[in-house]
C-alpha positions as CSV (number, residue, x, y, z in Angstrom):
1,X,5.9,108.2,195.0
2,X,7.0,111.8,196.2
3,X,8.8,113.9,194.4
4,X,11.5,113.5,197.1
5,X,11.7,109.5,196.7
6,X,12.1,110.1,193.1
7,X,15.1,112.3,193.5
8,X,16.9,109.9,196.2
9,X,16.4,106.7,194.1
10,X,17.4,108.5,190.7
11,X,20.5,109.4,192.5
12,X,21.0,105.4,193.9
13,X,20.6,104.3,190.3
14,X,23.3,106.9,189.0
15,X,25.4,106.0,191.7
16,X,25.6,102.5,191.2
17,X,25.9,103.1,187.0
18,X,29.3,105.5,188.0
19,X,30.6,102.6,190.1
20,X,30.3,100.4,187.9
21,X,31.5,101.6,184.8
22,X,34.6,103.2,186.9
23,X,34.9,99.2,187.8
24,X,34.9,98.0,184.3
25,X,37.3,101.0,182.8
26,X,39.4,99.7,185.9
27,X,39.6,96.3,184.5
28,X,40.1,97.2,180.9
29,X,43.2,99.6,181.6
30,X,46.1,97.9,182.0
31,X,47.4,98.6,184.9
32,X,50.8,101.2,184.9
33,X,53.6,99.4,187.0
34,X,56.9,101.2,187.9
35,X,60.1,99.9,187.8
36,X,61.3,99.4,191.9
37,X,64.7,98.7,192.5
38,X,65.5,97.3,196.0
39,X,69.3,98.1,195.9
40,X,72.1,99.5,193.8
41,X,75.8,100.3,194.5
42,X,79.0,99.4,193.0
43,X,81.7,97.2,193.8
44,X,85.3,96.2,192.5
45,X,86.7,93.0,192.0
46,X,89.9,91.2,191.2
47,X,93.2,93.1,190.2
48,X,96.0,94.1,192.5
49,X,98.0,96.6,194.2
50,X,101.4,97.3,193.1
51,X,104.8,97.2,194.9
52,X,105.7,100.4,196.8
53,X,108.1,103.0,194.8
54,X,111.1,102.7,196.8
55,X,111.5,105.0,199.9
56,X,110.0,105.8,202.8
57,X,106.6,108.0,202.7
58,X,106.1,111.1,203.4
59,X,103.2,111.7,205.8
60,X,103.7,115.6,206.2
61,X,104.5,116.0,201.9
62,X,101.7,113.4,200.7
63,X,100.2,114.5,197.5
64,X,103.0,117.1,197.1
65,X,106.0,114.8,196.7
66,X,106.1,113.6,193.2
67,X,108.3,110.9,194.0
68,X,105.4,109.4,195.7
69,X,107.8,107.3,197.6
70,X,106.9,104.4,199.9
71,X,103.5,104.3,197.9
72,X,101.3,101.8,196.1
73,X,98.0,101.6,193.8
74,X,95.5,99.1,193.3
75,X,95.1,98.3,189.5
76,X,93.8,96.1,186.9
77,X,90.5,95.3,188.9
78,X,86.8,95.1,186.9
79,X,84.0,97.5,188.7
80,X,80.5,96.9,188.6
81,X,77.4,99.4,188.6
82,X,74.2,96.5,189.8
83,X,70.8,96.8,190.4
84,X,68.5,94.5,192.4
85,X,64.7,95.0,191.2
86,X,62.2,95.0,194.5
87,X,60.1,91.6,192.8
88,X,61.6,89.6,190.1
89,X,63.3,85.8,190.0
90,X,66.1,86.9,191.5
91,X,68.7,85.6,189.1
92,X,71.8,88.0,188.0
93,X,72.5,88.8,184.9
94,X,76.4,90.2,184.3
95,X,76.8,92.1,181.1
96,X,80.4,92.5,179.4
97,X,81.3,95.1,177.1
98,X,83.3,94.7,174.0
99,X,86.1,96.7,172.4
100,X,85.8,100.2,173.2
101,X,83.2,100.2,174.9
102,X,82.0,100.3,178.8
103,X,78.9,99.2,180.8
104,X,77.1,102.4,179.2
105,X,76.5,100.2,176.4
106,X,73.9,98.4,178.3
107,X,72.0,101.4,179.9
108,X,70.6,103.4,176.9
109,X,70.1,103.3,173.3
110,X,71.6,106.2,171.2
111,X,68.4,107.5,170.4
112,X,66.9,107.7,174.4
113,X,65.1,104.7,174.5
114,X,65.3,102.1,177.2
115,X,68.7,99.9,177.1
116,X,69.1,96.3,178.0
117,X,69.8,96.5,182.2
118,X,66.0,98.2,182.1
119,X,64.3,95.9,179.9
120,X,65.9,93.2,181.9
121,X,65.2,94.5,185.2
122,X,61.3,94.8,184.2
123,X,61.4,90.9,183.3
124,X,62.6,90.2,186.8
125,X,66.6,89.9,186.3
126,X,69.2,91.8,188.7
127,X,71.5,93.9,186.5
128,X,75.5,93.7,187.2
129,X,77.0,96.0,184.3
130,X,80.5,95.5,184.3
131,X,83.5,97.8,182.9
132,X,86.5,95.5,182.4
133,X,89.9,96.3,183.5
134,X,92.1,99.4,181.9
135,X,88.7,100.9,180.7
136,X,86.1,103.2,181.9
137,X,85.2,103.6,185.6
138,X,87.9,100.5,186.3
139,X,90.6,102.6,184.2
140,X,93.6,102.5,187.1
141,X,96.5,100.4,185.7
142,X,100.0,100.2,186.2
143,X,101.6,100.6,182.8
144,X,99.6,103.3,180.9
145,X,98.3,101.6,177.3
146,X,101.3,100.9,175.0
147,X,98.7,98.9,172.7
148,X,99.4,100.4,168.6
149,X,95.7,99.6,168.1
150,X,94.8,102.5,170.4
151,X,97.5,105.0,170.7
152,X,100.3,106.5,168.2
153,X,103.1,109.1,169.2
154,X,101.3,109.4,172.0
155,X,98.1,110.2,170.7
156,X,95.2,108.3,171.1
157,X,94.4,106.6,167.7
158,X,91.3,108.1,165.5
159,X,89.2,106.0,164.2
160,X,85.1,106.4,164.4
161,X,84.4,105.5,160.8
162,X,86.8,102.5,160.6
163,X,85.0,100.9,163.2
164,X,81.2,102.2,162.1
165,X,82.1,100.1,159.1
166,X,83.6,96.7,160.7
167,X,80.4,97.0,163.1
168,X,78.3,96.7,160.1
169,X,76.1,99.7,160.8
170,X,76.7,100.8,157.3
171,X,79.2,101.1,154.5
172,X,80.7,104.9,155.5
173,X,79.2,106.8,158.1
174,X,76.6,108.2,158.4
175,X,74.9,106.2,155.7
176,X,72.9,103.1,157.2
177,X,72.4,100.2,155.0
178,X,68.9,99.6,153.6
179,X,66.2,98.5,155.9
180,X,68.5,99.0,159.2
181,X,67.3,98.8,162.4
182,X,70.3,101.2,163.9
183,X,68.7,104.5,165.3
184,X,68.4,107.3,162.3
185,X,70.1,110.9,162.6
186,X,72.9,112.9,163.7
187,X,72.1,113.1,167.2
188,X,71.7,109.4,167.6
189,X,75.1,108.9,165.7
190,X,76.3,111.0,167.7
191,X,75.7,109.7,171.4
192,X,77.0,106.2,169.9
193,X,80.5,107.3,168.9
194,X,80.6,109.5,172.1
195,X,80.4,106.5,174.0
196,X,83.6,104.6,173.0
197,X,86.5,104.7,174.7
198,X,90.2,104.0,174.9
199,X,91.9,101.8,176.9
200,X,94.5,102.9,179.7
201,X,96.7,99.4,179.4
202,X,97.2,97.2,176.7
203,X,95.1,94.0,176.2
204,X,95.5,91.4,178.2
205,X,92.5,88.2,178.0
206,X,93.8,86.3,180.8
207,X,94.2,89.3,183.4
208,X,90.8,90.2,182.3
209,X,89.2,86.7,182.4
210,X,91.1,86.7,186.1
211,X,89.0,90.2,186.9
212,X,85.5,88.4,185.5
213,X,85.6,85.4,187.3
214,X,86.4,87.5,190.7
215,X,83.2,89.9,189.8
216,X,81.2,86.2,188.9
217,X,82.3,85.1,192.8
218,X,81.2,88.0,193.9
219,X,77.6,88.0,192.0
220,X,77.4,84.8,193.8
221,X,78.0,85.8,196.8
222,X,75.9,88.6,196.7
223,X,72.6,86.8,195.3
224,X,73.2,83.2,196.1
225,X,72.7,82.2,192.4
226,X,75.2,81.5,189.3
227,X,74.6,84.3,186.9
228,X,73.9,84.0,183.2
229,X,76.8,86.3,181.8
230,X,75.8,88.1,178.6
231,X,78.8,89.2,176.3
232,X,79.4,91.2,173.6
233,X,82.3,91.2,170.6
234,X,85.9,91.3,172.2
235,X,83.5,90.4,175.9
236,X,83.1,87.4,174.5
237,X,86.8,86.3,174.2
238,X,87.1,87.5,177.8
239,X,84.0,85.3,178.5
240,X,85.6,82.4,177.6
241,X,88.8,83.1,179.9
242,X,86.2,83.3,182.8
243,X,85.9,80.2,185.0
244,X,82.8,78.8,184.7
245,X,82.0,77.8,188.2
246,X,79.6,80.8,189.4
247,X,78.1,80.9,185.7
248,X,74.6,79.6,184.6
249,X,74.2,80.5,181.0
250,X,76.2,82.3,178.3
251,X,74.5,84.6,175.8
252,X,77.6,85.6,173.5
253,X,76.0,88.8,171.1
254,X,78.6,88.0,168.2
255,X,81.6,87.1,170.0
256,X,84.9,87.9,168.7
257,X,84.9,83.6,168.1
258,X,84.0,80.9,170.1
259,X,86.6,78.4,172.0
260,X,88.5,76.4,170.1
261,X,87.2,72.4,170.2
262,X,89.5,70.6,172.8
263,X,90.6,73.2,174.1
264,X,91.3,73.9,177.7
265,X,88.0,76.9,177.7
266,X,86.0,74.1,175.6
267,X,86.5,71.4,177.7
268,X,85.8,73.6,181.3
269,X,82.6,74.6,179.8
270,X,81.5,70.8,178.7
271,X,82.6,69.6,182.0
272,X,80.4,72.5,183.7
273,X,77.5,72.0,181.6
274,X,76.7,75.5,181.0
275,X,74.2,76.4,177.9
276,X,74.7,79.1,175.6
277,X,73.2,81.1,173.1
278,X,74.7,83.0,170.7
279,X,73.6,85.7,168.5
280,X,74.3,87.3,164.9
281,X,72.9,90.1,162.8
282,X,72.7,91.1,159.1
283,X,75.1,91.9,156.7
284,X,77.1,88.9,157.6
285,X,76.4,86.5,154.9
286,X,74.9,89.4,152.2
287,X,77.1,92.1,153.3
288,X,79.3,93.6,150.7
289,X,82.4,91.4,149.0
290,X,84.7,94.4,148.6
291,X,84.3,95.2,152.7
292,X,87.5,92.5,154.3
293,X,85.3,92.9,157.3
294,X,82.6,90.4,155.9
295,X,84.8,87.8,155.8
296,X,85.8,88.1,159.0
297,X,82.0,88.1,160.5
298,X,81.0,85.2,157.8
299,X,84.2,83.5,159.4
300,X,83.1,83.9,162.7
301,X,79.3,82.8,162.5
302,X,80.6,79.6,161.0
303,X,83.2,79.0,163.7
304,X,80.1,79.3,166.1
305,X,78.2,77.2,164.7
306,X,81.0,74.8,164.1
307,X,81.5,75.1,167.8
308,X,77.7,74.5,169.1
309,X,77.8,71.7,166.6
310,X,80.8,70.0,168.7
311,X,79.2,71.6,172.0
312,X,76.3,69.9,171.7
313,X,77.9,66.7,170.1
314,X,79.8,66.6,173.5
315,X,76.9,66.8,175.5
316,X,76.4,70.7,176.1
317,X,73.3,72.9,174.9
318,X,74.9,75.1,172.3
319,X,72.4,77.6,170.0
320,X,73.2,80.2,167.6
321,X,70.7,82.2,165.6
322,X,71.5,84.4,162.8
323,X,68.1,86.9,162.9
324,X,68.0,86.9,158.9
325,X,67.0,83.6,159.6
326,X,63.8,84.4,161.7
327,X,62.8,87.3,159.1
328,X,64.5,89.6,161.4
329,X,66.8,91.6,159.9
330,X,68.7,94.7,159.6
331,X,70.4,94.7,163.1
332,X,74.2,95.5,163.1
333,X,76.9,94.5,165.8
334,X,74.7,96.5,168.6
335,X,71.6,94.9,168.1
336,X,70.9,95.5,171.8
337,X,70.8,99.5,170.9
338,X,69.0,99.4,168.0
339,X,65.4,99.9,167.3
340,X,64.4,96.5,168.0
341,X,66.5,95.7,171.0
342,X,63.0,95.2,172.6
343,X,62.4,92.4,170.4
344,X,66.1,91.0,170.5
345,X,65.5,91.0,174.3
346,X,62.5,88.7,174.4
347,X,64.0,86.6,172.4
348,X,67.0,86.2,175.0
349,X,64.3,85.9,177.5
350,X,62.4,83.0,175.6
351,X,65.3,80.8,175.6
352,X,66.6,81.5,179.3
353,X,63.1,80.7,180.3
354,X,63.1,77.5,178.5
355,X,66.6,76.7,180.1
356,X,64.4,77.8,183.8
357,X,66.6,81.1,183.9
């Protein structure tokens, strides 16, 4: 064979080898997917608009005449930041807030990582993140907030470490109690207390519950499909003010209580046959004696259970799952920020899966 021939067939043989192994390399890499999304906006729903301040209006003063006479606001509505991923199962997913708080809640942990509209958005879902009426980006109301709980002399009530404590992220900030999965650090604590809020208006369950069901209509309308509505804390009282018609499944992150058995929001969600999971953390049943605040959660875990006990009694599809109990444990009231919300999501995901959400 000539010298030549030699060359050209070495170089076939190498040729084929680099293919090759670029094909197996190819195979054993997982493959690096982005997230897509299809849509996004925001929308409001619900609320009203107010009776005119007496007079006639102005065209030529507008703005400029205080007495704004003749003119009207819409208030008291819920608006909702969603995303529709590009591939996916198409079902919604509505997430509610709880005290305090907004739909930021859901987008981002304290310490950067991805939040909960992400991490569902990759398994498929379509994100609505609501902010209830009289708070955050749905803040217009007619009466500005009256409510003791969040404003004194006119001043808007103080309060971070009160609330760091009943949220059971650790006895006095910025401590953490042992083995807790809450993000470590200033900064972290930091961006978590910068995201609570005040309310403009005072509470009001059955104006917001009014507000949610509209947004749950218009989910529906949007998508074709009931969505599973995930609450959290006070969100959960307001879930159980919202009608249950456009919703497939509840998954209540420790709700400020369950409904009462027999009563009107008991029986509406028997009738409607809608399944629901609820959710606790740690330092619920070993939390600290002296703290009134473990009462109250150790109070509200057994009223769950009570309830899913009656639920399911009844003919619904009631579970609740203390983590402790599955070995997992350190998660506070925002287990959904913390350093396993990646793990509390899957396991969401498991049991909406086996309801064929």
């Amino acid at each position: 064979m000539s010298t030549m021939k030699r060359l050209i067939k070495i170089a076939v043989i190498a040729v084929a080898v680099l293919a090759f192994s670029a094909c197996c390399n190819q195979k054993d890499e997982p493959v690096q997917t982005g997230l897509v999304i299809e849509k996004q906006g925001v929308f409001s729903s619900g609320g009203r608009i107010t009776d005119p301040i007496p007079g006639d209006y102005d065209a030529t003063q507008n703005w400029m005449d205080q007495s704004r006479k003749g003119t009207t606001t819409h208030v008291d509505h819920a608006n909702t930041f969603y995303q529709i991923p590009a591939s996916g199962n198409g079902i919604p997913m509505v997430f509610l807030h709880g005290y305090g708080q907004t739909r930021t809640d859901w987008q981002a942990t304290p310490d950067g990582r991805e939040g909960w509209s992400d991490l569902f958005l990759k398994k498929g879902y379509s994100v609505f993140l609501v902010d209830q009426p009289r708070r955050g980006a749905a803040a217009a109301t007619e009466m500005i907030v009256t409510d003791p709980g969040d404003v004194e002399d006119g001043k808007f009530k103080v309060g971070e470490q009160a609330w760091y404590t009943h949220f059971r992220i650790g006895r006095v900030a910025p401590e953490r109690y042992e083995g807790s999965q809450f993000p470590a650090g200033d900064k972290a604590q930091t961006q978590f207390f910068c995201q609570m809020t005040p309310n403009t208006g005072n509470y009001d369950e059955p104006l917001f519950g009014q507000a949610m069901s509209a947004v749950m209509s218009d989910v529906q309308k949007m998508t074709g499909k009931k969505a599973v509505y995930i609450t959290h804390s006070q969100g959960g009282r307001v879930g159980w003010q919202t009608d249950a018609g456009n919703i497939a499944a509840i998954v209540a992150i420790e709700p400020g209580f369950a409904p009462m058995v027999g009563s009107p929001e008991y029986q509406k969600f028997v009738e409607a046959k809608v399944p629901m999971l609820f959710l606790f953390g740690d330092n619920i049943m070993n939390g600290p004696e002296d703290i009134q605040s473990t009462g109250f959660w150790q109070m509200v875990l057994n009223q769950c259970r009570d309830f899913a006990e009656h639920y399911n009694q009844n003919g619904g599809d009631a579970t609740v799952i203390h983590l402790p109990d599955m070995g997992i444990k350190g998660n506070s009231h925002f287990m959904f920020q913390e350093m396993n919300n990646v793990e509390i999501a899957d396991i969401v995901a498991d049991w909406l899966n086996k309801h064929n959400l």
